[in-house]
N, C-alpha and C positions, 0 to 999 in steps of 0.2 A: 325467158319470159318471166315478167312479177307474178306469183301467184301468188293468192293468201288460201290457208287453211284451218277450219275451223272442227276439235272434236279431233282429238288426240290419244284415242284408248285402241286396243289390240289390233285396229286396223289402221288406224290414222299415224302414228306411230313407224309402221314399214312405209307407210305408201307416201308422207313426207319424204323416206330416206331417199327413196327412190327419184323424187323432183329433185335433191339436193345433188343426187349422183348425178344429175343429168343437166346439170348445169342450172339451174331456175335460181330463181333468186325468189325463198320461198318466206312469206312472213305469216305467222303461227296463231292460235286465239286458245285457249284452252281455259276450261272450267277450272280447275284444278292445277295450280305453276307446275310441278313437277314434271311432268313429259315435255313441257314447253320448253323446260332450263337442259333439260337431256339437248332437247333438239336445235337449243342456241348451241350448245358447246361443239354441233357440227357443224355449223355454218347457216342456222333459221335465225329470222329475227323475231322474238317477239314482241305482242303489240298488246297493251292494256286493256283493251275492247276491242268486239268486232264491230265496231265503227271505227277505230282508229284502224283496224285491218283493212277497211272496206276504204277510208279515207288514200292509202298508200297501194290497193291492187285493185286496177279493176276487176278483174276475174278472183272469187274467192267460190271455192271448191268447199263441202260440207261433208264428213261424215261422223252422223249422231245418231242415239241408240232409237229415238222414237220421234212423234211427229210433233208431241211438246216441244220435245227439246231443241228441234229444229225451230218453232216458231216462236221460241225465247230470243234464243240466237238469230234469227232475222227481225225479227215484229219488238223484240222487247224493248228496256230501257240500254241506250248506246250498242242497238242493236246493227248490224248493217243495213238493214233499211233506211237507216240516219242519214248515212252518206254518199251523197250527193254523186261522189265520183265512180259509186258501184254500175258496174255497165251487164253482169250477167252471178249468177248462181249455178255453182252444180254439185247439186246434192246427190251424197251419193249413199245417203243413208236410206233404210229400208222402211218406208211409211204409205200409208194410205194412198193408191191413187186420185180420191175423193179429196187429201189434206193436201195432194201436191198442189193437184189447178188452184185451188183457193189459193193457196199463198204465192201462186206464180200471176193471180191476179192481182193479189193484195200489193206485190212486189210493183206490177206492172204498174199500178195507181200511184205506187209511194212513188215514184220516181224514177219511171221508165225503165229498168233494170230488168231483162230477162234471165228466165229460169228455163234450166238442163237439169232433169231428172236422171240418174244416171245410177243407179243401185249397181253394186258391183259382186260377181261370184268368183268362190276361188279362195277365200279363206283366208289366213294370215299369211300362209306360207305360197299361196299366192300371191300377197301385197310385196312381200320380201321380194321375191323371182321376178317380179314384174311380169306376170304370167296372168294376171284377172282379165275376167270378161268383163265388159259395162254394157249395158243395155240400157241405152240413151232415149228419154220423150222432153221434145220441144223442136225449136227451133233446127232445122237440116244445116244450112250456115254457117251456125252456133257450133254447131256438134262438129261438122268440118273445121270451123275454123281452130276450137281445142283439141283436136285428134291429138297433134305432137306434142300437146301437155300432158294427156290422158296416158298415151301410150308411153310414157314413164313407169306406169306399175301397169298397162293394160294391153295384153298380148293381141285383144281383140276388141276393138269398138264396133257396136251394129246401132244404126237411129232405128227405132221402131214403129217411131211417127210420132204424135204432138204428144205436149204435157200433159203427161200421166201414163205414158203407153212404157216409159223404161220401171215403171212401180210393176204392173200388169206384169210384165215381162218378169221380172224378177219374183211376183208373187207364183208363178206358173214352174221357177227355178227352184221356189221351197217348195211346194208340192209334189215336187217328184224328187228334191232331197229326202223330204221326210219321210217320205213311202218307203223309199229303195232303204233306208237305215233302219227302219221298225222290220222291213224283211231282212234285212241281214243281222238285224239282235234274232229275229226268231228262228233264224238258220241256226245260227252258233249256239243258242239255247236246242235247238232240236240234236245237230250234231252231237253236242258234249254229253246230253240226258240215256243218246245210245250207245256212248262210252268210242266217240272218234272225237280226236285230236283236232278242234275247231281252228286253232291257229291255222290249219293248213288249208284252209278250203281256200283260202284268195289263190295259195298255188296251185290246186286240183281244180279251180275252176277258170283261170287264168286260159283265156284265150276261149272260152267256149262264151254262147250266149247268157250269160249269169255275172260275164267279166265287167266290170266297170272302172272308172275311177274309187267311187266309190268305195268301192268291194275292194280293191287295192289299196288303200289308207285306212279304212274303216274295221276291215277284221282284223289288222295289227292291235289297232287303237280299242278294241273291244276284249283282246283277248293276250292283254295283257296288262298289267298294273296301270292305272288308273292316270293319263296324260296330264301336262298342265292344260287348262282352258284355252281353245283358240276359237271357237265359237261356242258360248253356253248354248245351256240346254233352253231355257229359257229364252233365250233369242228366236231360237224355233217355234218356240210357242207362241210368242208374239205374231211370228209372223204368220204361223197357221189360222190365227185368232183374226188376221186381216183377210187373210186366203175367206175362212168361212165371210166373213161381213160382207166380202165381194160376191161372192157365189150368192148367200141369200139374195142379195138385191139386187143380183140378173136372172133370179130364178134358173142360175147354172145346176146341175148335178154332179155335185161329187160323192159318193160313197165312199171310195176307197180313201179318201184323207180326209174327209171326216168322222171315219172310223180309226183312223193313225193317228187323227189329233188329240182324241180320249186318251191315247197309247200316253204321249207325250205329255197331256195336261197331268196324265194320275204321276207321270213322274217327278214332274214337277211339285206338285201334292207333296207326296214323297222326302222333298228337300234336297232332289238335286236340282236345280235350277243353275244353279251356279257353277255347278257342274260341266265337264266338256262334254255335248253334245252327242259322243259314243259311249256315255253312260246312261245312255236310254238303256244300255245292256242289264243293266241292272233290276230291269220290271220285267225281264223275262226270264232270268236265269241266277240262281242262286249262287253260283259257281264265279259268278263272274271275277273277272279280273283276282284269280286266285292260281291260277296256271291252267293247265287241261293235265289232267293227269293219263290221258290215252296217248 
C-alpha cells in the first residue's frame, strides 16, 4: 500500500522502518531534512510538503509532538488539507481529544477527508519490534480497513469508538504510566536509603503482584547511568497537563495523578525535561544513577 508519513523524531523514525520492511511504499514529510534523507537512503521518498505528500498518498499517517504541530501540518500553508486527493488521516500523535474532533471536522469541511485518531503506546523500542498498541477513535471501516498498515509496528489495534475516543484511551494509558513510574522512583529511593541493592527489586519482585512491564525496563533504567532519551520527561508532562484539562471538565476525580503530576512538573522545573523519562529518579533520590552500593 502508498502511505505517507508525517513527523519523523524518536518514534516516526522506527515506525517508518517498519512500513518499509513490510513492503509499503512509504512517502516521508519532515520539519527538519535530516531523518527524511536517513529514510530515503532506505527505500522512502521524500516529498517537499505535506500537500505534495497528501497529493501522491491517500492515506497519510501523523506522528507529532503536540496539537499545534499537528494543525500546522494539516490546516497550515501546503498543508495536507490542500489536497484534494487526501481521503483519511491517522494521527497518531498524543493531543487533546477536544483538538482531535475539531480538526477531524475542520478536515471533514476542507474536503471530505476522514480522520483516525490512533495514539500509540510502547515506546521506541516498541515502534522498532513492531510490538505498539494503537488505540483507534473514528471511523470502524476506517480502522478495519488500515489494520494491515497499522499492524506493521502495531502488535495490537483496538477501535474505541468515534473521534476522539483513541486520545481518551491513551490519555487513561499515561495516567497509569506516570503513577506506576513516580512508585517505582519512590521504591528504589526507599530500598537504597535502607542500604538494599535497588537494581534488584525488578528480580525479587518478578512474578509477584508489583511485577509489571514497567517495573521490568524501568528499575534497569533508573538504577543505572543515565539512558539515552526514548521518551522525555517532558512528554509526560505534556500529557498529564491534558490528563488534568480533561478531568477538570468532566468534573472527573483524580488524586492520585494529580498528586504524581506535581511529582513530574517539579522535575521538570528542575531541567530534566529533556531528559529520559526514568530520570523522574532523580526528585527522589540523591543516589541516583550513581550505582547502589548494597
Amino acid at each position: 500500500m502508498k502511505i505517507g508519513f508525517c513527523g519523523l523524531g524518536r518514534m516516526g523514525v522506527p515506525m517508518v522502518r517498519r512500513l518499509l520492511q513490510a513492503g509499503h511504499q512509504v512517502h516521508v514529510w519532515n520539519r527538519s531534512p535530516g531523518p527524511a534523507q536517513t529514510l530515503a537512503a532506505e527505500g522512502a521518498t521524500v516529498c517537499p510538503t505535506p500537500q505534495a505528500l497528501a497529493d501522491a498518498c491517500e492515506y497519510v499517517a501523523l506522528c507529532l509532538f503536540d496539537a499545534a504541530a499537528v494543525e500546522a501540518v494539516v490546516f497550515g500553508q501546503a498543508g495536507l488539507a490542500q489536497s484534494a486527493h487526501l481521503a483519511a488521516i491517522v494521527d497518531h500523535s498524543s493531543i487533546p481529544p477536544d483538538a482531535t474532533r475539531l480538526f477531524a471536522q475542520r478536515l471533514q469541511a476542507a474536503n471530505g477527508a476522514q480522520w483516525l485518531d490512533a495514539p500509540v503506546s510502547g515506546g521506541t523500542g516498541g515502534a522498532a519490534a513492531g510490538t505498539l498498541a494503537v488505540m483507534a477513535g473514528g471511523p470502524a471501516q476506517l480502522c478495519d480497513h488500515l489494520k494491515p498498515v497499522l499492524s506493521a509496528y502495531a502488535h495490537r489495534v483496538t477501535h474505541m469508538g468515534p473521534v476522539g475516543a483513541g486520545q481518551v484511551s491513551k490519555l487513561c494509558n499515561q495516567a497509569i504510566v506516570t503513577t506506576t513510574l513516580a512508585a517505582i522512583a519512590e521504591a528504589i529511593a526507599l530500598a537504597r536509603e535502607a542500604g538494599v541493592d535497588a537494581s534488584r527489586l525488578s528480580e525479587a519482585l518478578q512474578g509477584g503482584w508489583a511485577d509489571s512491564t514497567l517495573l521490568q525496563i524501568f528499575v534497569p533504567r533508573m538504577t543505572q547511568p543515565p539512558p539515552a532519551p526514548q521518551a522525555s520527561l517532558d512528554t509526560m508532562v505534556k500529557d498529564l497537563n491534558t490528563v488534568a484539562a480533561l478531568a477538570q471538565a468532566q468534573g472527573t476525580a483524580m488524586p492520585v495523578v494529580s498528586a504524581v503530576g506535581q511529582a513530574w512538573r517539579m522535575a521538570s522545573r528542575q531541567g530534566l525535561g529533556a531528559a529520559d523519562a526514568s530520570q523522574l529518579i532523580r526528585l527522589y533520590d540523591t543516589q541516583s544513577n550513581t550505582g547502589d552500593s548494597a
